[in-house]
C-alpha positions in Angstrom: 52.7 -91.7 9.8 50.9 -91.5 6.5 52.2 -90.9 2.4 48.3 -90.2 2.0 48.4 -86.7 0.0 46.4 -84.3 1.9 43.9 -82.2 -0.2 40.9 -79.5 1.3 38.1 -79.2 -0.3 35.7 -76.0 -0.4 32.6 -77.3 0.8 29.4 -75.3 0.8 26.9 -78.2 2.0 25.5 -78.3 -1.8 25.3 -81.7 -4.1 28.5 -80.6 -6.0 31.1 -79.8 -2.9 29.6 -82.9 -0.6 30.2 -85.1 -3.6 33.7 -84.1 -4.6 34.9 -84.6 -0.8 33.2 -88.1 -0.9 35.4 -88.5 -4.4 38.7 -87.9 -2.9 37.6 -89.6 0.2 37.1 -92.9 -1.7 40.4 -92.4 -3.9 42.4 -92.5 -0.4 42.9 -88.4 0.1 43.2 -87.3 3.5 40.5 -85.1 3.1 39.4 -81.8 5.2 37.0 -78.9 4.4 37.2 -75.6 4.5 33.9 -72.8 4.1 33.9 -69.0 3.4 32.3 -66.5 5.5 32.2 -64.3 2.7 29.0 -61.5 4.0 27.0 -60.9 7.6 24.1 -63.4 7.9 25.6 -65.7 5.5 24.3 -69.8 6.9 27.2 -72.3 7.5 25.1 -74.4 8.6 24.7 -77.1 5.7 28.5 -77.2 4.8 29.0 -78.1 9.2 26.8 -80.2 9.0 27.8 -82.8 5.6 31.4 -82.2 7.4 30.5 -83.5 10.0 28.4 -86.4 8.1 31.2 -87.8 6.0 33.5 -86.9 9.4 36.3 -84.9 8.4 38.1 -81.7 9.6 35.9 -78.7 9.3 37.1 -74.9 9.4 35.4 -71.7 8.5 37.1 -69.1 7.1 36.2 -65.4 7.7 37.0 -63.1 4.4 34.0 -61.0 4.8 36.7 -57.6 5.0 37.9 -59.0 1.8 34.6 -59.6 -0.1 33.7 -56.6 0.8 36.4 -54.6 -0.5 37.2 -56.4 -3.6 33.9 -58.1 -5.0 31.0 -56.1 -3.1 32.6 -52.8 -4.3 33.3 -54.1 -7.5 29.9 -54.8 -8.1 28.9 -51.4 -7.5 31.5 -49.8 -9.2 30.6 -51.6 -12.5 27.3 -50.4 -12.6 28.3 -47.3 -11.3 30.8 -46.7 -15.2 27.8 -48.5 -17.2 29.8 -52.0 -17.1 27.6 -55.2 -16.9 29.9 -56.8 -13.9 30.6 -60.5 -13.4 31.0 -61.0 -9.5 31.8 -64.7 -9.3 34.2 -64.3 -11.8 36.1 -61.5 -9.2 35.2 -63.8 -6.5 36.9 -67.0 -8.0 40.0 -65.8 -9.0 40.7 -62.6 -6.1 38.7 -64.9 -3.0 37.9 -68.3 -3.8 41.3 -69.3 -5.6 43.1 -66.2 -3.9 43.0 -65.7 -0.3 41.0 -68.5 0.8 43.0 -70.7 -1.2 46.5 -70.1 0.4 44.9 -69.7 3.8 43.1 -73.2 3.7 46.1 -75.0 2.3 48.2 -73.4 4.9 45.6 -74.3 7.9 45.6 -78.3 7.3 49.1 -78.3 5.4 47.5 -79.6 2.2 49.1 -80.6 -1.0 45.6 -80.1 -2.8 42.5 -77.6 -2.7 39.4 -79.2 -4.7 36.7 -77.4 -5.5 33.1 -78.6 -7.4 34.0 -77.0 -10.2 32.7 -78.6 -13.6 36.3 -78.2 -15.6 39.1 -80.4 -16.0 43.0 -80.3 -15.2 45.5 -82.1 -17.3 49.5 -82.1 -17.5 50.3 -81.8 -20.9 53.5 -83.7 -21.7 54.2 -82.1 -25.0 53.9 -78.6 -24.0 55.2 -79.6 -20.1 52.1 -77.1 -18.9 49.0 -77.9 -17.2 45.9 -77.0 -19.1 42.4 -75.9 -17.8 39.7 -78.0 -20.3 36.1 -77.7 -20.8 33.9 -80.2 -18.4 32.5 -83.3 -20.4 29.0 -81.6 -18.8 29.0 -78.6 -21.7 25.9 -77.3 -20.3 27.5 -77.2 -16.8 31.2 -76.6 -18.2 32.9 -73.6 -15.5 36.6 -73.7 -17.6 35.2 -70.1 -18.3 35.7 -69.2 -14.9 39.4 -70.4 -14.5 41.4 -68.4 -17.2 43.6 -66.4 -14.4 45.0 -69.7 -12.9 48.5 -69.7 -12.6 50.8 -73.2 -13.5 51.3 -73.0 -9.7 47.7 -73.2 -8.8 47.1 -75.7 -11.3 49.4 -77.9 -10.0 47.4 -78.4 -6.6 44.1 -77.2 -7.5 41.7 -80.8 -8.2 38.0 -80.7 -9.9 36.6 -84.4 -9.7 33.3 -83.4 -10.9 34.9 -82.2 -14.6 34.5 -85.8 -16.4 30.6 -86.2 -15.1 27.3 -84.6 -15.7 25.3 -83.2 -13.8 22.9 -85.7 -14.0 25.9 -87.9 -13.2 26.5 -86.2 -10.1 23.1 -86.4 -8.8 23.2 -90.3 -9.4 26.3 -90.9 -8.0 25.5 -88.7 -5.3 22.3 -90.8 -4.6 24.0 -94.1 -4.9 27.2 -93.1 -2.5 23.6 -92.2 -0.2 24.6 -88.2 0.2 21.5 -86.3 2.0 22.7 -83.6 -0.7 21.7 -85.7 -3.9 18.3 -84.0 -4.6 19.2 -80.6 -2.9 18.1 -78.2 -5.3 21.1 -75.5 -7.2 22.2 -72.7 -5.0 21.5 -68.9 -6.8 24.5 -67.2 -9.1 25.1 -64.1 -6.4 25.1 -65.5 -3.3 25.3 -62.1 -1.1 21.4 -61.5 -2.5 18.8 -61.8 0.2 16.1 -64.6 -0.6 14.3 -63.1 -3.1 16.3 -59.9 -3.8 17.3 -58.6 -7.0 20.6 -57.2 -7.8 18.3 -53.7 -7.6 17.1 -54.3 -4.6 20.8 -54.8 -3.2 22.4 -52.2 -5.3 19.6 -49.2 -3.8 20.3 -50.8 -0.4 23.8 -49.8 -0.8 24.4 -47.5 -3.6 21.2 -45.2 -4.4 23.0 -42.5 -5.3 24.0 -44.8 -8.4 20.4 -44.2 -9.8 20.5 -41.4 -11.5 17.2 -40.3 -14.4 18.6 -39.8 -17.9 18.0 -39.6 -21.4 16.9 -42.1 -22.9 18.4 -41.4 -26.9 19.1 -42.8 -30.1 22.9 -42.7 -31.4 22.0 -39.4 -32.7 21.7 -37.9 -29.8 17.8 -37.4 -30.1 15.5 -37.8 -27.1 13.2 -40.5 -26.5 12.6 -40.9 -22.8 14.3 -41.2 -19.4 15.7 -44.0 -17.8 15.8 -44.5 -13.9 18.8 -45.0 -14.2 22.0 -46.8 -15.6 21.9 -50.0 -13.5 18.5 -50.8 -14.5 19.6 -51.6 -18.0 21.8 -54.5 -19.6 22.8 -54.4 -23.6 20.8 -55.8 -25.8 17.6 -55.1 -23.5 14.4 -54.2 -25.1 11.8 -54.5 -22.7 10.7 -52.0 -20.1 12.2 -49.3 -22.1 9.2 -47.2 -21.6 9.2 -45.4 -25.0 7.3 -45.7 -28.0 9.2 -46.6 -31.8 7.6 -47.9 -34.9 10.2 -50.5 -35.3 12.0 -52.4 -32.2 14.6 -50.8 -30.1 17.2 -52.2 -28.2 19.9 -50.7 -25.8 23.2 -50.6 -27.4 25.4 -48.5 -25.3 25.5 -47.2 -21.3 27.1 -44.0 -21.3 27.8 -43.3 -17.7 29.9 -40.2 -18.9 26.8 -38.4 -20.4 24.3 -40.8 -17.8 22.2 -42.0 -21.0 21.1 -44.9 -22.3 21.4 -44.9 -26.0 19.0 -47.2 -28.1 19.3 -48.4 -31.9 17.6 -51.3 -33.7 18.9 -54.9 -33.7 21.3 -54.7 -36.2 23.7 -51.7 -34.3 24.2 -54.4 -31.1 26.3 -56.7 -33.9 30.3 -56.0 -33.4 33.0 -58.1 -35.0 35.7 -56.3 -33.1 36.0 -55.7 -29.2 38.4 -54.5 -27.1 39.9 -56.1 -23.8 42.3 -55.5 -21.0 43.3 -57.3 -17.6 44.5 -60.2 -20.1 45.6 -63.6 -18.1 47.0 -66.4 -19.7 47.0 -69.9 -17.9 50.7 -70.7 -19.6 51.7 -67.5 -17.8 52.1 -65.8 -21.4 50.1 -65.4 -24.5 50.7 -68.0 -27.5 51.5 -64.9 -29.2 51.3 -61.0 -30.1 48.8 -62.8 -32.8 46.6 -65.7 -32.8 43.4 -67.8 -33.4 41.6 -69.4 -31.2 38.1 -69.7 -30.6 36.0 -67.2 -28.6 33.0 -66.6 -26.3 31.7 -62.9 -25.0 29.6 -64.5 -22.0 29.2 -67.8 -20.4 26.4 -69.5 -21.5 27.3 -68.9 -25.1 29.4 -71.4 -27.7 33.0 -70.0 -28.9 33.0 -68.7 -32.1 36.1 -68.1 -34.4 37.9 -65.6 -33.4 41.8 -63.8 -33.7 43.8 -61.9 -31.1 46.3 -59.3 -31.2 47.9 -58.1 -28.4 48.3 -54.4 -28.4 51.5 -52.0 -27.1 49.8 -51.4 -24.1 48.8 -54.7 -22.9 45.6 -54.8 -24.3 44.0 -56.7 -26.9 42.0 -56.4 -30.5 39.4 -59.4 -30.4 38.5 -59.9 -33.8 35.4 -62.5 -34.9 35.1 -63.9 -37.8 31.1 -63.7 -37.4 29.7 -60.7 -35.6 29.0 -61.1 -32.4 25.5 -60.1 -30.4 25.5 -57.5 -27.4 29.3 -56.9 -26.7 29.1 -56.1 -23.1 31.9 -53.9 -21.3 32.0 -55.7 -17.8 32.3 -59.3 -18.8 35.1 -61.2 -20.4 36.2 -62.4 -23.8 37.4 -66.3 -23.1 40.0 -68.0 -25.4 39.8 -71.6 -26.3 42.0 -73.7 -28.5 39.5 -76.8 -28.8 38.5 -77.3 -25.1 41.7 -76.3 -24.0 41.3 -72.7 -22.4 44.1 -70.0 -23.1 43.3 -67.1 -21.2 40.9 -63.8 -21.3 40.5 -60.4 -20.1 37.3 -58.2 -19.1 35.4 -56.5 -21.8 36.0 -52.9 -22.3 34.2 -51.9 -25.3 32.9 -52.9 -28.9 35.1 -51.8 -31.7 
């Protein structure tokens, strides 16, 4: 018989996973793994074989059916509408921390699922919550990512990695003597093929999505054809293929019309957006009004921001600076300090 708690840990055979089972290994966890099948072809073979280095339990998970139907054809439905779509974002809250969470806790009877996430868990004692906080790493920080968490998950979710660097990991990594401590950072959308772009995959699957169009300003006045919709982002201003005395950049994707409307630098500012698919990691909002500060995409800093929740269960995200490229498709983030609050998905500029 054991009291040791008994904790899983998703482990992809990369620096961050291998490390974090190592952690809890060393702190006295009884420590298995568990990897996602997540797409055909996908290679198992580095998360087998750091399992079966630091010798612990080892299963894989299929969710292939699942991937498919929830983040592959979300992918392609987003740029289908014109949205810029974040597919580890879907993937972390509706497979990683979803299916595969419940189904790997259930298969070793674990108390804990750890991930290598760079973001911290605390219980707060005043508030009697847990809270999702930045990572002390702020160029690596993922609390972005976490915003639908529930207090449930929380409560038996573990990230070791969230009070180190990077750099820190890599050293610690080395010194613990992990064949992972130089291996080199795996790509963002891990269904592409080696050396695919998100084109390539999406006229692999979907080339019906690539539709010409006018290319116009917000006038309505033609200036060229696009090849269509997904080959565009907001804010882009190269490989527009038209001619303008002054700079133009793409400032709205109208996949009701199928054109790509340009305007100069100033018309991507917004001050307003608006959001839906809100998810609060107290369960609830702080309020049908408050401040906080904001960010529009991850690799930004938060900016000043105020909330109002609308009738309908949407919400007015106000700035108090204007913000660059509002994208529908990605998600508003709401911090108080480096404590997150919640967010929602991006559905247009106001």
């Amino acid at each position: 018989m054991t009291d040791r708690k008994k904790v899983v840990v998703a482990l992809s055979g990369g620096v961050d996973s291998t490390l974090t089972a190592r952690l809890l290994m060393d702190a006295g966890y009884d420590v298995a793994a568990a990897t996602m099948r997540q797409y055909d072809g996908q290679d198992t073979s580095d998360a087998e074989a750091m399992a079966a280095w630091l010798g612990i339990p080892h299963e894989i998970f299929d969710v292939r059916d699942t991937y498919r139907d929830v983040v592959l054809r979300y992918f392609i439905d987003s740029y289908a509408a014109g949205r810029t779509p974040n597919p580890c974002m879907v993937c972390d809250f509706r497979i990683k921390f979803g299916l595969f969470y419940d189904e790997a806790r259930a298969r070793f009877g674990a108390d804990y699922f750890a991930t290598g996430h760079y973001a911290r868990i605390l219980w707060d004692a005043d508030r009697q919550k847990y809270a999702v906080h930045k990572g002390f790493d702020a160029a690596k920080d993922q609390s972005y990512m976490m915003y639908h968490l529930t207090q449930d998950q929380l409560a038996h979710i573990l990230f070791p990695l969230g009070r180190f660097t990077k750099q820190e990991t890599r050293r610690l990594s080395e010194e613990k003597g992990l064949p992972t401590w130089d291996k080199a950072e795996s790509q963002d959308m891990c269904f592409l093929a080696a050396g695919d772009s998100y084109k390539d995959y999406l006229r692999k699957h979907a080339p019906a999505i690539f539709r010409p169009g006018d290319i116009t300003d917000r006038k309505g006045r033609v200036l060229g054809r696009h090849r269509g919709l997904p080959c565009y982002t907001i804010g882009q201003r190269k490989g527009l293929g038209i001619a303008a005395k002054t700079p133009l950049y793409v400032t709205v994707l109208d996949a009701k019309a199928n054109r790509v409307i340009v305007g100069p630098n100033e018309d991507l500012f917004r001050t307003r957006l608006l959001a839906g698919d809100l998810a609060f990691t107290d369960g609830a909002a702080p309020g049908t009004a408050f401040s906080c500060e904001a960010k529009i995409r991850y690799g930004m800093r938060p900016a000043a921001a105020s909330v109002a929740l609308q009738p309908d269960g949407r919400a007015v995200v106000s700035f108090h600076d204007a913000q660059r490229a509002v994208t529908p498709g990605q998600s508003v983030v709401f911090y108080d300090g480096d404590r997150l609050i919640g967010g929602g998905e991006i559905l247009r500029p106001l």
